[in-house]
matplotlib code that plots the C-alpha trace (Angstrom):
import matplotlib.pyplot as plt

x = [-69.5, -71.3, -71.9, -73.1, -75.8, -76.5, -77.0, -79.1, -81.3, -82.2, -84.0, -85.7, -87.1, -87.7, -89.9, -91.4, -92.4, -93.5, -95.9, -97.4, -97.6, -98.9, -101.8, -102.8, -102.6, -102.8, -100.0, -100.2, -100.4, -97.6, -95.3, -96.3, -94.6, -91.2, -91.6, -91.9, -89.2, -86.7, -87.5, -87.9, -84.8, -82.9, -83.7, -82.8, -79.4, -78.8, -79.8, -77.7, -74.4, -74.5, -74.2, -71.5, -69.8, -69.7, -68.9, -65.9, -64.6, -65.1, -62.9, -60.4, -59.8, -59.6, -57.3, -59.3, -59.5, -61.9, -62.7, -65.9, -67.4, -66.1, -67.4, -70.9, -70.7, -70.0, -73.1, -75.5, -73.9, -75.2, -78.3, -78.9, -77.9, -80.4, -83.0, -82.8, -82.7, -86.5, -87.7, -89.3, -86.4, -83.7, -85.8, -85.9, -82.7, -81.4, -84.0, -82.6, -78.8, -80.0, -80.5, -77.5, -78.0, -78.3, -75.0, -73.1, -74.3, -73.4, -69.7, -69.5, -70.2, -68.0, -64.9, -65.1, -63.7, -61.6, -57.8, -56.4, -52.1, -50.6, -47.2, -44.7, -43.2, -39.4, -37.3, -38.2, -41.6, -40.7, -40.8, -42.9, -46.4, -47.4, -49.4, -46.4, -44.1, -40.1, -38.6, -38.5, -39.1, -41.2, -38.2, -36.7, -33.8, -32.6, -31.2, -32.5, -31.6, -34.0, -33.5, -34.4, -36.8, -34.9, -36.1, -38.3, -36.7, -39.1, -40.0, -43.3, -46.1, -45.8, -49.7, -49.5, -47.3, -44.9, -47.3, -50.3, -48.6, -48.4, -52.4, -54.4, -56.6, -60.3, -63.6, -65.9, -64.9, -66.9, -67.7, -66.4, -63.1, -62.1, -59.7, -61.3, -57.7, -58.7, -55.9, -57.2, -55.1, -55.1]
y = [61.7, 59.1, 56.6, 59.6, 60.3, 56.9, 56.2, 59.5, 58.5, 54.9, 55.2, 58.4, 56.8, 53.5, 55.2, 57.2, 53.8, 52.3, 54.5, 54.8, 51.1, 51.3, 53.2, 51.6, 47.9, 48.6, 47.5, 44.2, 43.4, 45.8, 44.3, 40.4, 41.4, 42.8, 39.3, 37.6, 39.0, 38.6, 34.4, 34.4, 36.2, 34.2, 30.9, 32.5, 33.8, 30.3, 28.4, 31.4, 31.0, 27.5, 27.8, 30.6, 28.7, 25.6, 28.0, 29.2, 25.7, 24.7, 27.5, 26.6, 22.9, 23.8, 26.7, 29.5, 33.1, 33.1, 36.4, 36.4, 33.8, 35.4, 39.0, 36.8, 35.6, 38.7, 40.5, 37.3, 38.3, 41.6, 40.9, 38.9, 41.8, 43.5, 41.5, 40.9, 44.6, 45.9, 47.9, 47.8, 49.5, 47.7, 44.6, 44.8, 46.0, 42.6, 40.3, 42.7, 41.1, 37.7, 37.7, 36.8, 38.5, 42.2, 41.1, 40.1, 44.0, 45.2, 43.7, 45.2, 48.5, 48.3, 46.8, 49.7, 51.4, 48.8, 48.7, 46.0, 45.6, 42.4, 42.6, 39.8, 38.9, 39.3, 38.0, 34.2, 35.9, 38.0, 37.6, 34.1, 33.2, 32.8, 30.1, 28.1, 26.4, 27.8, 24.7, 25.4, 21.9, 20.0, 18.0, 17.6, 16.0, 14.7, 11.2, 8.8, 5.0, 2.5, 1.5, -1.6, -1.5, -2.6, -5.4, -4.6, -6.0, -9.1, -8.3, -9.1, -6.1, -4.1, -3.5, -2.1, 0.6, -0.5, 0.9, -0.5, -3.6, -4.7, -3.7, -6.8, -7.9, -6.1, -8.0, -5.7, -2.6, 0.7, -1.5, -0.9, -1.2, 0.0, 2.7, 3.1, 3.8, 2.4, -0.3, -3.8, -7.0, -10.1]
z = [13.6, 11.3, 14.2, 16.8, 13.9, 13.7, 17.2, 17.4, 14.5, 14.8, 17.7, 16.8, 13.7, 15.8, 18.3, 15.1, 14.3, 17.3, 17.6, 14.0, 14.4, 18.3, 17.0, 14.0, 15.4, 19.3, 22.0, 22.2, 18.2, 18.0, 21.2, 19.8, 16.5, 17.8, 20.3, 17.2, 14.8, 17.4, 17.9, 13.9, 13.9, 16.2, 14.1, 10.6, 11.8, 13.6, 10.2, 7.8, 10.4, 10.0, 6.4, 6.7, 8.9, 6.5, 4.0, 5.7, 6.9, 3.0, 2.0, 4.3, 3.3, -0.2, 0.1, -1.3, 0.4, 3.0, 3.3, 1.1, 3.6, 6.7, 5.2, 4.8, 8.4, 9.8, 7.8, 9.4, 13.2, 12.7, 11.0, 14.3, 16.7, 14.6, 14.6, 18.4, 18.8, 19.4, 16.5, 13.1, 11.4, 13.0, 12.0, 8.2, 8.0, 9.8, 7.8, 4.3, 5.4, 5.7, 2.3, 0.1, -2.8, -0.3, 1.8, -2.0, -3.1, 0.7, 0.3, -3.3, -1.8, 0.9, -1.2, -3.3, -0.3, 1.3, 0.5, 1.0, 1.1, 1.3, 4.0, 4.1, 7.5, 6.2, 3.5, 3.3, 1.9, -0.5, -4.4, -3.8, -3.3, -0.1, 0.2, -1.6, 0.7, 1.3, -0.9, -4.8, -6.4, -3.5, -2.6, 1.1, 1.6, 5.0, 6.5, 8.9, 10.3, 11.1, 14.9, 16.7, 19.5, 23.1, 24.7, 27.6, 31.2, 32.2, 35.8, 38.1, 37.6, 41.0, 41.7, 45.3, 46.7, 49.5, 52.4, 51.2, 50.7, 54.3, 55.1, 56.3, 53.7, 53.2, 53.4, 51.6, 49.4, 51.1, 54.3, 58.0, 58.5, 55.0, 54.4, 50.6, 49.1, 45.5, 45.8, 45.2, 45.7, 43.1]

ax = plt.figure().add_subplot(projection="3d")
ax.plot(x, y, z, "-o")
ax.set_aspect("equal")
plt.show()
């Protein structure tokens, strides 16, 4: 029911806008600024996903939970759909979740709700960290024997196939009488 309200609202208060704006500014002042938030827009979400997205790779390579970063790059997505999206309300929401601090009190708000349970996938996970390996004390033990390389058999390099072999030899590669096969002799 919340997101049938939302769609019905946004664009009544958008077109509640438009005009307020329309006739204070004119048309054109009013359709070069939604022009112009969207390309402003398009080059803050590029520069803010970048950033997430280094964020998220960091978080990765040192093994820290990602979802903070991911939750981040997720807000600057929809800040982008938003700011791409025509409107002056739809605007300064999208430029509001480009801001860090907003999308840090955004994903305060919404943890609040958010439960999160962690599931292990059977038995092996149980009762352990799981970002520890299955071995207790960091030790593997298995065996293994060193092993010679073969000789390689000493025989002439074949170059040509059989059939190709036999062909008379070519006087220009591409000219006339050429069959353009690839095959070169030495």
């Amino acid at each position: 029911m919340r997101l049938f309200a939302l769609f019905l609202v946004v664009p009544i208060i958008e077109i509640a806008l438009f005009i307020q704006v329309g006739g204070l500014i004119g048309l054109w002042p009013t359709l070069a600024i939604v022009v112009l938030t969207a390309v402003l827009g398009t080059m803050l979400m590029r520069s803010q996903g970048a950033h997430a997205w280094r964020e998220i790779q960091r978080s990765f390579q040192e093994m820290r939970d990602p979802t903070g970063p991911l939750a981040h790059g997720v807000m600057i997505l929809v800040a982008g759909m938003l700011l791409l999206t025509p409107g002056f309300f739809t605007d300064t929401v999208g430029v509001l979740l480009l801001i860090p601090q907003v999308r840090a009190a955004v994903m305060r708000q919404v943890g609040r709700r958010i439960t999160v349970t962690r599931m292990g996938a059977g038995s092996a996970t149980m009762g352990r960290d799981p970002h520890r390996p299955p071995y207790d004390d960091g030790v593997i033990d298995g065996d293994y024997s060193v092993a010679e390389d073969e000789p390689r058999p000493s025989r002439p390099p074949v170059d040509l196939p059989p059939e190709i072999d036999d062909l008379p030899p070519q006087r220009s590669p591409g000219g006339p009488g050429s069959r353009g096969s690839g095959w070169t002799r030495h």
